[in-house]
C-alpha positions as CSV (number, residue, x, y, z in Angstrom):
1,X,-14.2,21.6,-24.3
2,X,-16.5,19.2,-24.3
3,X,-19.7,17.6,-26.2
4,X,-21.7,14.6,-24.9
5,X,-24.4,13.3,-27.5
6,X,-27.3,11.9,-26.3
7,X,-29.8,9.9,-28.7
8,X,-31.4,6.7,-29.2
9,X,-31.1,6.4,-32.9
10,X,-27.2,4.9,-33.5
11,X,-27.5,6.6,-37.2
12,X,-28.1,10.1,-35.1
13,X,-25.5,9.4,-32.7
14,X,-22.9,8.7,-35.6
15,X,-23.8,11.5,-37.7
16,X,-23.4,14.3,-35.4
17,X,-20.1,12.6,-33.7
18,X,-18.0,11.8,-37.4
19,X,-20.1,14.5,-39.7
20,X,-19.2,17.7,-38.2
21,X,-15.9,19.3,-37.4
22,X,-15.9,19.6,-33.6
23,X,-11.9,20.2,-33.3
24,X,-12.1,23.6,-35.7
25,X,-14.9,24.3,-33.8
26,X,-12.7,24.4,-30.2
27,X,-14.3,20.6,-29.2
28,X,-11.9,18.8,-27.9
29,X,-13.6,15.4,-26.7
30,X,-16.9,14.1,-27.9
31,X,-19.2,11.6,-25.9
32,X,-22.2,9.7,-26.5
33,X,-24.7,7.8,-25.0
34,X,-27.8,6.0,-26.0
35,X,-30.6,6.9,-23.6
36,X,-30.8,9.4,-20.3
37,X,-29.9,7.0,-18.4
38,X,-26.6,6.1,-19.5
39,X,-26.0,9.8,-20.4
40,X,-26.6,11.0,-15.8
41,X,-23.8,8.0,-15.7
42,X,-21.6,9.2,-18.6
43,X,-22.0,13.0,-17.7
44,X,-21.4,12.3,-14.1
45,X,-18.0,10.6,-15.1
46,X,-17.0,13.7,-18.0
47,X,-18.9,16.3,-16.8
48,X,-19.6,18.0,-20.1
49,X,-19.6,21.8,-21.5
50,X,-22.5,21.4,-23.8
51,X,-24.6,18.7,-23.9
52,X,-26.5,17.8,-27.6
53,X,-29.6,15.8,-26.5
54,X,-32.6,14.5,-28.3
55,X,-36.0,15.1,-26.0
56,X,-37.7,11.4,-26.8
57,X,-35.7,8.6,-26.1
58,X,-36.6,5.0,-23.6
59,X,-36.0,4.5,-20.4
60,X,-35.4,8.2,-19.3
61,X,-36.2,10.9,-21.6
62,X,-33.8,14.1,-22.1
63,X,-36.1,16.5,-20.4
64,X,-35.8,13.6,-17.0
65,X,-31.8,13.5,-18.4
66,X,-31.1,17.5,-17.7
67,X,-33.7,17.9,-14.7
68,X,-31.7,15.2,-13.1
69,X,-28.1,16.1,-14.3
70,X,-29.0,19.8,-13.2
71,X,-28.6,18.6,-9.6
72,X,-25.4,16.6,-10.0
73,X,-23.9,20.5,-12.3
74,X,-25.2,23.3,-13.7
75,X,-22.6,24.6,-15.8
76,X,-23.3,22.1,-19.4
77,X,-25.2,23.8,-22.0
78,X,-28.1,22.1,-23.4
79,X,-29.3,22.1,-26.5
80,X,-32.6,20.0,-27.6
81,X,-33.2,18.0,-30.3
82,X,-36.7,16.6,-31.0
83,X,-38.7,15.1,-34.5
84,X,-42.1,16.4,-32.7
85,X,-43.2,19.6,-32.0
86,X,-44.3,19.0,-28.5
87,X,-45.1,22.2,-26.9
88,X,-45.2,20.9,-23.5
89,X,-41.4,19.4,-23.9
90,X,-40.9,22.7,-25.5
91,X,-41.9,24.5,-22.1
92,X,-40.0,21.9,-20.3
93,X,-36.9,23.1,-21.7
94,X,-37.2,26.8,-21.9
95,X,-37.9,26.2,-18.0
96,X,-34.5,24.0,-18.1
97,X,-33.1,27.2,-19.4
98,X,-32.0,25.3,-22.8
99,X,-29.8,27.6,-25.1
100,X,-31.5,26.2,-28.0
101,X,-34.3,23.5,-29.5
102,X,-33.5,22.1,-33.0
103,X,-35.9,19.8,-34.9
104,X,-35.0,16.5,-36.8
105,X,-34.0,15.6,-39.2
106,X,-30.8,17.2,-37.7
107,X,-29.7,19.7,-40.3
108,X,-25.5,19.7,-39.5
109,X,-25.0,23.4,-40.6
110,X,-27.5,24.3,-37.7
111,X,-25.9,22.1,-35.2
112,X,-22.9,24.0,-35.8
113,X,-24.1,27.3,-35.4
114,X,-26.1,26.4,-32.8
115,X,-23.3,24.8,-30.9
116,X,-20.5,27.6,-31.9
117,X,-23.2,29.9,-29.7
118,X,-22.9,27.7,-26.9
119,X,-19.0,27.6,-27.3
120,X,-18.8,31.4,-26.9
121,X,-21.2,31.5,-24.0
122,X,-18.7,29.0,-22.0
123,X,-15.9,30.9,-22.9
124,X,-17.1,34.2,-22.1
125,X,-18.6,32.6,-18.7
126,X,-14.8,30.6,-18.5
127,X,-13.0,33.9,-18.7
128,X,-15.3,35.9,-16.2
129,X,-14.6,32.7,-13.8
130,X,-11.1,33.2,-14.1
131,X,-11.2,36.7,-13.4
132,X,-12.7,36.2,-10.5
133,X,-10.6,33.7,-9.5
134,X,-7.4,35.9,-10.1
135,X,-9.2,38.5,-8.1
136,X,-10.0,36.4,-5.2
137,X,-6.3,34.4,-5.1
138,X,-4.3,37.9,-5.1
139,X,-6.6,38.6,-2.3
140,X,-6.0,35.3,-0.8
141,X,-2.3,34.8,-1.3
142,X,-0.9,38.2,-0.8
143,X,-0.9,37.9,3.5
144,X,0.9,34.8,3.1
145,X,3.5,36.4,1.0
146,X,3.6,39.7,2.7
147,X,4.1,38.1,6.0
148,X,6.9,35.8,4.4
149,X,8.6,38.8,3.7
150,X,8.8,39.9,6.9
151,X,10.1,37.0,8.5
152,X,12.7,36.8,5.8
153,X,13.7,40.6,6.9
154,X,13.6,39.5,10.5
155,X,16.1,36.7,10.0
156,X,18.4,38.6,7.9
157,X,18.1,42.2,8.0
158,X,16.0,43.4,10.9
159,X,18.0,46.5,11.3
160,X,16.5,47.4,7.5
161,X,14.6,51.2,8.2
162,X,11.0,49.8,6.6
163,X,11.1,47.0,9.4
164,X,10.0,48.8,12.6
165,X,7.3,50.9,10.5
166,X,6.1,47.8,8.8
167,X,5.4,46.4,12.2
168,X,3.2,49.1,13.7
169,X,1.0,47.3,11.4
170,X,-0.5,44.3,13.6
171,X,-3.0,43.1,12.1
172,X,-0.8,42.2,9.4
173,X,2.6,41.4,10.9
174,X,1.4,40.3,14.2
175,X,4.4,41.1,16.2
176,X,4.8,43.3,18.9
177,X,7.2,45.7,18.3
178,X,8.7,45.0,22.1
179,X,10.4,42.0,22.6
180,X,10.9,39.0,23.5
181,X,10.9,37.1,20.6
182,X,11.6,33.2,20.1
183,X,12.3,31.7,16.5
184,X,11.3,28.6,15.4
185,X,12.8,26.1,12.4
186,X,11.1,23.1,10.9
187,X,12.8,20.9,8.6
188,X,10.3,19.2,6.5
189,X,10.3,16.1,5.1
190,X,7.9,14.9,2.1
191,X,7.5,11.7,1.4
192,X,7.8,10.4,-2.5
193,X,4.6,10.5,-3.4
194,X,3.8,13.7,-2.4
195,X,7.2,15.6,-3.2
196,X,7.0,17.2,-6.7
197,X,9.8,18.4,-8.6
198,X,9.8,21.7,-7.5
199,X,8.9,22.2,-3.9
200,X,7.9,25.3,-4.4
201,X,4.9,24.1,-5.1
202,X,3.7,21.9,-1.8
203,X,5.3,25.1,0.3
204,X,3.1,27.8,-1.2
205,X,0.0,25.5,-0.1
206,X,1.4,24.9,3.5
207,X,2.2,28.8,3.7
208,X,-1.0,29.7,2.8
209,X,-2.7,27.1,5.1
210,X,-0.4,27.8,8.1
211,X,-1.6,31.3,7.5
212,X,-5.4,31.1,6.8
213,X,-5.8,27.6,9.9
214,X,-7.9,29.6,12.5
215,X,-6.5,27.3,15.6
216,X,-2.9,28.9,14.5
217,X,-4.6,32.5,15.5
218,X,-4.5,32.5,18.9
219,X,0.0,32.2,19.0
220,X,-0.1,35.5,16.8
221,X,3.0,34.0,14.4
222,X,4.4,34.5,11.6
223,X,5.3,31.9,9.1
224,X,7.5,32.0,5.8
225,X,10.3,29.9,4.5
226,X,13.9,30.6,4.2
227,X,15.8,30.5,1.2
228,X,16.5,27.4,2.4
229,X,13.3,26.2,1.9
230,X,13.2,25.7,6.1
231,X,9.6,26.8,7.5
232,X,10.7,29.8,10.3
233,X,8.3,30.6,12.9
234,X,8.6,33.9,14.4
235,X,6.8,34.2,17.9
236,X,6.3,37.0,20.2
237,X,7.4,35.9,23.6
238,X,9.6,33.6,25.3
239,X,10.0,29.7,24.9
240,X,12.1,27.5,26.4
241,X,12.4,23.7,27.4
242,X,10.7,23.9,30.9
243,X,6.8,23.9,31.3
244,X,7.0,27.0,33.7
245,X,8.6,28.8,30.6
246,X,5.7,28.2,28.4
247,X,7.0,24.4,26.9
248,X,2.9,23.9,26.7
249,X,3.0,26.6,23.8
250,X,5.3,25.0,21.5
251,X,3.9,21.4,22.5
252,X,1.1,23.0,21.1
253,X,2.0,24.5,17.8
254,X,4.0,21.5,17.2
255,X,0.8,19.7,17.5
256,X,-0.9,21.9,14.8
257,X,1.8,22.1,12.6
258,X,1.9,18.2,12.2
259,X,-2.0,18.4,11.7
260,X,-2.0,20.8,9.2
261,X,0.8,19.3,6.9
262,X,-0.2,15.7,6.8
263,X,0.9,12.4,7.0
264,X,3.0,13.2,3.9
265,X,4.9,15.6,5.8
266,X,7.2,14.9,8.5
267,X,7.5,18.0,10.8
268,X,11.2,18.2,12.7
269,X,10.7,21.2,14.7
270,X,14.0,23.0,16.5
271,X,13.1,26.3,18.9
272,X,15.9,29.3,19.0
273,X,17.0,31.0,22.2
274,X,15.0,33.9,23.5
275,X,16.1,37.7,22.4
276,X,14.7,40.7,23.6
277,X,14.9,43.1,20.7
278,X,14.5,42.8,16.7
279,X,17.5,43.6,16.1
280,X,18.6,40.2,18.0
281,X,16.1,37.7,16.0
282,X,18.5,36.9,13.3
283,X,20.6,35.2,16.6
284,X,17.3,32.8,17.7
285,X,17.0,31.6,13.8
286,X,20.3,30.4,13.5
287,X,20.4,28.8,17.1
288,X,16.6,27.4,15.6
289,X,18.8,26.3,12.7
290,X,21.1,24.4,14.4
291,X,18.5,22.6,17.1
292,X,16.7,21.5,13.9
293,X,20.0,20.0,12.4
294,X,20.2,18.6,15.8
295,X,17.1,16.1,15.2
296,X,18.9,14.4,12.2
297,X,21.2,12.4,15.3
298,X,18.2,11.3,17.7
299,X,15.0,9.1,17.1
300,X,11.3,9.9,17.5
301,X,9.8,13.1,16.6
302,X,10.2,15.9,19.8
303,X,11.0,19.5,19.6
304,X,14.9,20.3,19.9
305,X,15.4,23.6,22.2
306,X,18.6,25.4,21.9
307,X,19.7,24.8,25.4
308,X,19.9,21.1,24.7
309,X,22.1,21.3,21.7
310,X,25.6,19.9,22.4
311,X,29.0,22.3,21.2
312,X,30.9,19.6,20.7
313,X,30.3,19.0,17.0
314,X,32.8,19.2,14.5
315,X,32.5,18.4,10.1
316,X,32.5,14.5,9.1
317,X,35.0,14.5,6.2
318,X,34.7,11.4,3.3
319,X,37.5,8.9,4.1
320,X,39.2,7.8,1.2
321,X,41.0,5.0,2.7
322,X,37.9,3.8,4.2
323,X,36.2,3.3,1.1
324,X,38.8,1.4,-0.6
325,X,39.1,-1.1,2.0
326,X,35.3,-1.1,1.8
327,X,35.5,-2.0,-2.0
328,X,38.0,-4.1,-1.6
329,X,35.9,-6.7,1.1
330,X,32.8,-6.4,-1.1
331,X,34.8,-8.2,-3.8
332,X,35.9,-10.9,-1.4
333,X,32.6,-10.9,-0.4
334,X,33.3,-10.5,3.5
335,X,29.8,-9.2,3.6
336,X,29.9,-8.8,7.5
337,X,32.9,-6.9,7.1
338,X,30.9,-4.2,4.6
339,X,28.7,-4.0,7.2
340,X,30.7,-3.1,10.1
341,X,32.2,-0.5,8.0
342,X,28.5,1.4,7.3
343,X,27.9,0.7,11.4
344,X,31.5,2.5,12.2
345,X,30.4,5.3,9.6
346,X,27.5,5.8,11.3
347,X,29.1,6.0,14.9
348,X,31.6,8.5,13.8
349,X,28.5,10.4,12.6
350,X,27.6,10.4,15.3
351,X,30.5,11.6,17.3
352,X,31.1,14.7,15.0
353,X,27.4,15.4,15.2
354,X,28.4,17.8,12.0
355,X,25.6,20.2,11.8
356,X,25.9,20.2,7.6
357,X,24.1,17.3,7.1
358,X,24.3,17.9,3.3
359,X,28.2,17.0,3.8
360,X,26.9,14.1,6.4
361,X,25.0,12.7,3.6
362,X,27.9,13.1,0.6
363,X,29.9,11.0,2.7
364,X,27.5,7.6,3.1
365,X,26.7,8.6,-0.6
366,X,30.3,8.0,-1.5
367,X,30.8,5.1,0.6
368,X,27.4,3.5,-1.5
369,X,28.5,4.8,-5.1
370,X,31.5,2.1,-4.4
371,X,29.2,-1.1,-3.2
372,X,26.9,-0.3,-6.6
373,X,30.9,0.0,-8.8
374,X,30.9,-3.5,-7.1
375,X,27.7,-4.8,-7.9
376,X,28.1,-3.5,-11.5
377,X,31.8,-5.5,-11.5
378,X,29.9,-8.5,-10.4
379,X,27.0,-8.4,-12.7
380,X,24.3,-8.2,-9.8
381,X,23.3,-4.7,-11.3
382,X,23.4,-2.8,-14.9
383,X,25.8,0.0,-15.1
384,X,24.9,3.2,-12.7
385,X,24.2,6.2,-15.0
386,X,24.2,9.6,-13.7
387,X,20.2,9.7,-13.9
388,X,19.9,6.7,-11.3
389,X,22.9,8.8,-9.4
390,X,20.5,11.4,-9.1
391,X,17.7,9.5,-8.2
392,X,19.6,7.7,-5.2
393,X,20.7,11.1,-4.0
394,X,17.2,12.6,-4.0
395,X,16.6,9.3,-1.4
396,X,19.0,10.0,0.5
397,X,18.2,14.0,0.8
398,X,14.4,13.2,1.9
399,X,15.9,11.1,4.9
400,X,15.5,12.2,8.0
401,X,17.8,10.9,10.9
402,X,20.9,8.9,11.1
403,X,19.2,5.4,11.8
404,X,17.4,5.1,8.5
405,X,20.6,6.5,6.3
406,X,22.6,3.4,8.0
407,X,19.1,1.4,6.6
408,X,18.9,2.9,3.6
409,X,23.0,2.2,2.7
410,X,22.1,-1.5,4.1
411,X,19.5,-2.5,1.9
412,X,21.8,-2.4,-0.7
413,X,24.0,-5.6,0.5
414,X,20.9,-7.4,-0.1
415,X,22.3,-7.5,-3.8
416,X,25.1,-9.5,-2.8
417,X,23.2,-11.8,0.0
418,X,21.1,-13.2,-2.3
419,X,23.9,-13.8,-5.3
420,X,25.6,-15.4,-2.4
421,X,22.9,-17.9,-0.5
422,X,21.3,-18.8,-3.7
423,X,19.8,-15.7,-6.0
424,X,17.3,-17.7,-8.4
425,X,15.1,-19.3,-5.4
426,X,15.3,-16.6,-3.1
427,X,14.5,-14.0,-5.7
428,X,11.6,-16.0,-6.7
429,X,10.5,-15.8,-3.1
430,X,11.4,-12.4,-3.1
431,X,9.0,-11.8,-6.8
432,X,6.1,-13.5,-5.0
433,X,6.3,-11.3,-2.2
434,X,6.3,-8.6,-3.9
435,X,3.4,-9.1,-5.9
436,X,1.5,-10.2,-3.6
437,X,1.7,-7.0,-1.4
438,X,1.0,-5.1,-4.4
439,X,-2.6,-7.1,-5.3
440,X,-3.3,-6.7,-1.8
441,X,-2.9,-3.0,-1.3
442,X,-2.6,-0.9,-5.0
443,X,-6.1,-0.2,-4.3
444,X,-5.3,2.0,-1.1
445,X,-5.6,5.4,-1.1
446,X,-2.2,6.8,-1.5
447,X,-0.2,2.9,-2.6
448,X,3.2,4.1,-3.7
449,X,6.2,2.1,-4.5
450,X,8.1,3.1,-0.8
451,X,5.6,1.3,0.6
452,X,6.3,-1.9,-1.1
453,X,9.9,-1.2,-0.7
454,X,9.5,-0.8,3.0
455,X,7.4,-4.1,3.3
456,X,10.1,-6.5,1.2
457,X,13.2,-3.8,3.3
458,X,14.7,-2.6,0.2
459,X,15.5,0.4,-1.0
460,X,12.8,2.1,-3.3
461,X,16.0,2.7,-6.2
462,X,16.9,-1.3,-5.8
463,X,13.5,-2.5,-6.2
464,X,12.4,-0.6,-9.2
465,X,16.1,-2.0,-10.6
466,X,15.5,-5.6,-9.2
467,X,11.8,-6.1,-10.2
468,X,12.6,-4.4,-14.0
469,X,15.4,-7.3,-14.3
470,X,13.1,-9.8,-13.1
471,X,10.2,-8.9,-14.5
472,X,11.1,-7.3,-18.3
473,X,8.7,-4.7,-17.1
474,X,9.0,-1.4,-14.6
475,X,7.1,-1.8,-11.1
476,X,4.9,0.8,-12.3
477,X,3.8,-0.5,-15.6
478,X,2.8,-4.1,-13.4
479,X,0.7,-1.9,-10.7
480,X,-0.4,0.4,-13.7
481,X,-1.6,-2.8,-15.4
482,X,-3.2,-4.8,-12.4
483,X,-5.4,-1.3,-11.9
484,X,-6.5,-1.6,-15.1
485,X,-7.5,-5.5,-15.3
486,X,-9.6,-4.9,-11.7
487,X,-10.8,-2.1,-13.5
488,X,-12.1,-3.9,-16.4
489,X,-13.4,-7.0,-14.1
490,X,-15.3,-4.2,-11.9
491,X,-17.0,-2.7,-15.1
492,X,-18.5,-6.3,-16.2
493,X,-21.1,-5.6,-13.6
494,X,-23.7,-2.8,-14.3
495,X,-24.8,-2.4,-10.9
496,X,-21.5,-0.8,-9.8
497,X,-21.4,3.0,-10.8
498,X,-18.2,4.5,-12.1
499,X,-17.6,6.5,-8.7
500,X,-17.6,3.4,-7.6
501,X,-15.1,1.4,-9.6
502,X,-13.0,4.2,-9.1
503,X,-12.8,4.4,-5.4
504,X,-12.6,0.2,-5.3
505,X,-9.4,0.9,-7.3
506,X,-7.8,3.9,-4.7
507,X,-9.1,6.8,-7.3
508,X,-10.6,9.5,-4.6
509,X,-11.6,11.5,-8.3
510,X,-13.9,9.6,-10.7
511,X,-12.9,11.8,-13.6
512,X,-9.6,11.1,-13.1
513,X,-10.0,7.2,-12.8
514,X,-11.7,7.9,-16.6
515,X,-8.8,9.7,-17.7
516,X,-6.5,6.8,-16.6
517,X,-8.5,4.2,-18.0
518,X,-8.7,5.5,-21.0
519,X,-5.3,6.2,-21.1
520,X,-4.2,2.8,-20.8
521,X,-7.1,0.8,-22.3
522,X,-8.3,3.1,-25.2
523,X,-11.8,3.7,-24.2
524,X,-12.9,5.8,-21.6
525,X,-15.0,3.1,-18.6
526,X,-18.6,3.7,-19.8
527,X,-17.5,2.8,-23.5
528,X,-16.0,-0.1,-22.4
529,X,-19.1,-1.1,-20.7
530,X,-21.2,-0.5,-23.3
531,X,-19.1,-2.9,-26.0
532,X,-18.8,-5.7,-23.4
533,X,-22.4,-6.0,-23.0
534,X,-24.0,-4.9,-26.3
């Protein structure tokens, strides 16, 4: 929890922040501030649990602070302090609804009883809050799941006896239980800064958005991932390629889907064949299946319908030989000759059109673990360890097509271009660049290190490796560092508020710009202030 202090007298302020055992008491962060004033400012940044606050004080008195602070949250817990018995300031805060009023000289012993009262009350109001929340999510959350069940059924094991029954039920389950039926699969791609460990995570909030978006109503789907994590689309009806066989539809919910999962999320959507009974959906899925595998080999973002999926496909298999020879003209340094083996890779890609494109993926991976064995031989790079491995591999699995795989494997010859046409001026051009992009954009909402990558056309693993070796630091310690420099030239001036300073520096949450700061610069922003101008 937490305790701001608000009082005038330093000597006050001291007293009741180093005098009284706020951790055994279950206070986990202490505040202060010297005048109401600073204390809206402070309380707007921390938003406190209980707020200690003395009732006479310049510039804004604390009866002024909690009227005013009362708009902005309603939750903190005040408690008065005061060295006069005032009974109109007494009113004042019995209308405030104060918990308590306690008289100066402060006796500690009472301050800690007082405010071991007011730790109770939040977590008695805490736990009926999360009650309610509990209550409300499993109300929430169970449709989406539900439904997700059923299209997991569908795909796999309509013929199971509590499918038909389930799906007399449409209100929940949508689906007629007539066909036809058509089958959708989106492959999703997240970009880096929004891809968490476990994507789990981003999929349970798209699920439940697909399933709670009111436009997505009126098609009467149902959504759930695979075990595959692929998003499957189950639609009553039938869709195909031409506009007189609905094509409008899925143009539609294509539309929708791309609205609803953000610029974060790239959307590749392939559409199944029509069937007309249940038993037939698990058919449409995997044709979906493949017509979304299908979008890895073309450019631009369209929906793939299984009628325009070609047969002819057939596994791409790692060429040993290949990748030897490749090894061997990277150490001659026939650099064009490197190149024209990842452009030949990527043709017969092409020509198999293998529909694993996990295995399509192993094989440039292979061909790139030998140019880094290379640029470890020639000292261009430090030794690849199985953590950078893993990394490089999670970059190539978010990729989406063919095109920017051949990129991606490209961008690492640029280790070996600049060794060769002169490294240390061209890497210092290369530096400046760099940090230039980053002082012109880190304060943009969203600034991630892909970006910079894309800007300079390296890859994301290179640059982190090629600006630690130039450098001595990471990129994200320098961008970590230039936030909080701005931060602390944007904090000189007193006119700017804190919500401010934060959203100058790409923060979209002030609290947790103060959480950062203080982080990194040992004092949260309004403590800061306060020394540089005291």
């Amino acid at each position: 929890m937490k305790l701001l202090i608000v009082d005038d007298e330093e000597r006050t302020r001291e007293l009741l922040k180093n005098y009284i055992p706020w951790a055994e008491l279950g206070i986990d962060q202490v505040f202060t501030a010297r005048n109401g004033i600073m204390a809206l400012e402070l309380g707007r940044e921390v938003r406190p649990d209980i707020v200690l606050c003395d009732v006479r004080m310049p510039k804004m008195n604390g009866i002024e602070f909690a009227q005013q602070y009362q708009t902005i949250d309603q939750t903190s817990i005040f408690i008065f302090l005061s060295g006069f018995s005032d009974k109109e300031y007494l009113k004042a805060a019995i209308h405030l609804k104060a918990l308590n009023y306690i008289e100066k000289p402060v006796n500690l012993d009472e301050v800690k009883s007082v405010v071991s009262t007011a730790i109770q009350l939040k977590r008695e109001e805490r736990k009926k809050q999360s009650e309610d929340e509990q209550l409300k999510a499993g109300f929430d959350h169970g449709l989406p799941y539900l439904r997700q069940e059923m299209v997991r059924k569908l795909i796999a094991f309509p013929t199971s006896v509590h499918v038909r029954p389930a799906l007399q039920s449409r209100e929940t389950f949508l689906l007629p239980s007539e066909g036809p039926y058509t089958v959708l699969s989106a492959l999703l791609y997240w970009s880096p800064i929004y891809l968490p460990e476990d994507p789990v995570i981003v999929q349970e909030q798209l699920l439940f958005k697909l399933n709670m978006q009111p436009q997505l109503d009126k098609y009467r789907a149902l959504f759930g991932f695979d075990s595959n994590h692929f998003l499957i689309i189950v639609l009553a009806g039938a869709y195909r390629s031409s506009f007189r066989d609905n094509r409008e539809v899925i143009d539609s919910l294509y539309a929708d889907l791309k609205a609803i999962a953000g610029q974060n999320i790239e959307v590749r959507l392939g559409i199944g064949t029509v069937v007309q009974d249940i038993d037939e959906i698990p058919i449409s899925y995997h044709a979906a299946r493949q017509a979304g595998f299908m979008q890895f080999y073309v450019e631009g973002l369209k929906p793939i319908f299984a009628n325009e999926v070609s047969t002819a496909h057939s596994p791409l298999e790692t060429n040993w030989e290949d990748v030897r020879l490749t090894r061997d003209e990277l150490r001659k340094g026939n650099l064009d000759a490197v190149k024209q083996s990842i452009d030949q890779l990527t043709e017969r890609a092409r020509q198999h059109m293998d529909m694993d494109i996990v295995r399509v993926k192993d094989t440039f991976f292979q061909l790139l673990l030998a140019i880094l064995e290379v640029a470890v031989q020639q000292g261009l790079k430090e030794l690849t360890h199985d953590a950078e491995r893993r990394y490089i591999w999670k970059e190539i699995d978010r990729i989406s097509n063919l095109n920017h795989l051949r990129r991606y494997l490209l961008s690492f010859l640029q280790l070996f271009y600049e060794a060769k046409s002169g490294h240390a001026e061209q890497g210092l051009s290369k530096m400046r660049e760099i940090i230039r992009y980053i002082h012109s954009h880190f304060h943009e909402n969203g600034f991630n290190i892909q970006q910079i990558a894309d800007h300079v056309n390296l890859s994301e693993t290179y640059l982190c490796s090629y600006f630690k070796k130039q450098r001595g630091e990471t990129i994200k310690e320098f961008i970590t560092h230039t936030r909080v420099e701005k931060a602390k030239e944007l904090l000189l001036d007193r006119e700017v508020k804190l919500y401010e300073v934060a959203i100058a520096l790409g923060f979209t949450d002030a609290n947790y710009f103060s959480t950062f700061f203080k982080r990194y610069a040992g004092v949260s922003p309004s403590e800061y202030r306060e020394r540089t101008q005291s």
